[in-house]
C-alpha positions in Angstrom: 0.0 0.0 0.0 1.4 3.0 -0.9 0.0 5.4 2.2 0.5 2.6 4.6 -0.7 4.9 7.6 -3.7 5.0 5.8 -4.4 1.0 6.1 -6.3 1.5 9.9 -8.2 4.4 8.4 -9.6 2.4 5.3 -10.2 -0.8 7.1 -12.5 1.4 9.9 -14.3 3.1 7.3 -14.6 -0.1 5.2 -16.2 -2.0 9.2 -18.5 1.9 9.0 -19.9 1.6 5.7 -19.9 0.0 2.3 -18.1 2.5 0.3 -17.4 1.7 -3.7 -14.6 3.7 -4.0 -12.4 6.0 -1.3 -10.0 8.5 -3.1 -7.3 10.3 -1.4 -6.9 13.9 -2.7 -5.4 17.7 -1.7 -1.9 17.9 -0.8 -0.9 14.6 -0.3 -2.4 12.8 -3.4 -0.4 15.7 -5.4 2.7 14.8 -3.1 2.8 18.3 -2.2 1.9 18.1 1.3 3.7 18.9 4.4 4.5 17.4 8.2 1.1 18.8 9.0 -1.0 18.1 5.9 -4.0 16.1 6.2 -5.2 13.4 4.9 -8.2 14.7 2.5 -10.5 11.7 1.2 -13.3 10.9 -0.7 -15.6 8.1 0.5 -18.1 6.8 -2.4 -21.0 5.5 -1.1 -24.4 4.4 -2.3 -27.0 6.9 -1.8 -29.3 5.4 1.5 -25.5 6.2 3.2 -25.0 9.7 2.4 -25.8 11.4 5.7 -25.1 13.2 8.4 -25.6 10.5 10.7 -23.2 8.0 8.4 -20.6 10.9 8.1 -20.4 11.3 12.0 -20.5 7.6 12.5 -17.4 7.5 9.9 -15.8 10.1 11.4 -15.4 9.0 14.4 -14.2 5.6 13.5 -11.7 6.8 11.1 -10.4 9.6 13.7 -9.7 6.0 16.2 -8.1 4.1 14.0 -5.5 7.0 12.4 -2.7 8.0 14.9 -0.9 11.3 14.5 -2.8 13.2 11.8 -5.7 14.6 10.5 -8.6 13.5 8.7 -10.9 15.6 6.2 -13.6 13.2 5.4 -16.2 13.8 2.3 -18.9 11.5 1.4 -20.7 11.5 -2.0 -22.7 9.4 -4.3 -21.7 7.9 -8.1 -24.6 10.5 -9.2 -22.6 13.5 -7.1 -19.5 12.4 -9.0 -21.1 12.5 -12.2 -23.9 15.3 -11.8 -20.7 18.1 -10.0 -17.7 16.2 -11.9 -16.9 19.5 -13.9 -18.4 22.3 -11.3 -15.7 23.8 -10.2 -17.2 24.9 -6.9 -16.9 21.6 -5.5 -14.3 19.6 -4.9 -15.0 16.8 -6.8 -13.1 18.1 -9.8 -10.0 17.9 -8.2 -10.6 14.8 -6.2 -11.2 12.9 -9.6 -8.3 14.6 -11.6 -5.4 14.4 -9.0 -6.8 11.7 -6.8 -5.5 8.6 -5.5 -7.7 5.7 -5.8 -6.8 3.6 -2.4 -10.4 1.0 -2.4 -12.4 0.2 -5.4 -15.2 -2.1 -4.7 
C-alpha cells in the first residue's frame, strides 16, 4: 500500500460503511503536502449512506483508527461524482483529476 498509515483508516471506514470507492486527494495525493497536511478523502458510497448521521458515524471511526494526523472526510454518491464532476465549486473536480484511488469495490 502505498500510504501505509492510511491502512487503519480504510479498514475502519470499510467496518463503518460499504463504500465503492475511497480516493485520497489535496496535498498529499499531489505529493505536495507537508509534516502537517492532512489526509483529504473521498468516500463513495451508495445513496441510502450519504448522511449526516453515516458521516459522524465514519468520522469517528476513522479519527480511532488513524494516529498522528488529520482527517478531512467527504462523502458522495456515483450520481454527485457525475452530476458536479466539472463544477468547479466543489471539490470533486480535483478529487477525480489528482486523486488517489486507495479501495475500489
Amino acid at each position: 500500500m502505498e500510504y501505509p498509515e492510511l491502512a487503519p483508516v480504510l479498514e475502519a471506514i470499510l467496518k463503518t460503511v460499504p463504500a465503492q470507492k475511497i480516493i485520497l486527494f489535496g496535498s498529499r495525493a499531489r505529493g505536495e503536502a507537508h509534516p502537517e497536511s492532512d489526509y483529504d478523502l473521498l468516500i463513495v458510497v451508495p445513496p441510502e449512506y450519504k448522511t449526516m448521521r453515516v458521516w459522524k458515524d465514519l468520522y469517528l471511526a476513522a479519527s480511532k483508527a488513524q494516529k498522528g494526523f488529520s482527517l478531512d472526510l467527504v462523502l458522495a454518491t456515483e450520481e454527485d461524482l457525475a452530476r458536479y464532476r466539472d463544477a468547479w465549486m466543489t471539490i470533486y473536480p480535483e478529487a477525480l483529476k489528482e486523486g488517489r484511488v486507495l479501495y475500489a469495490a
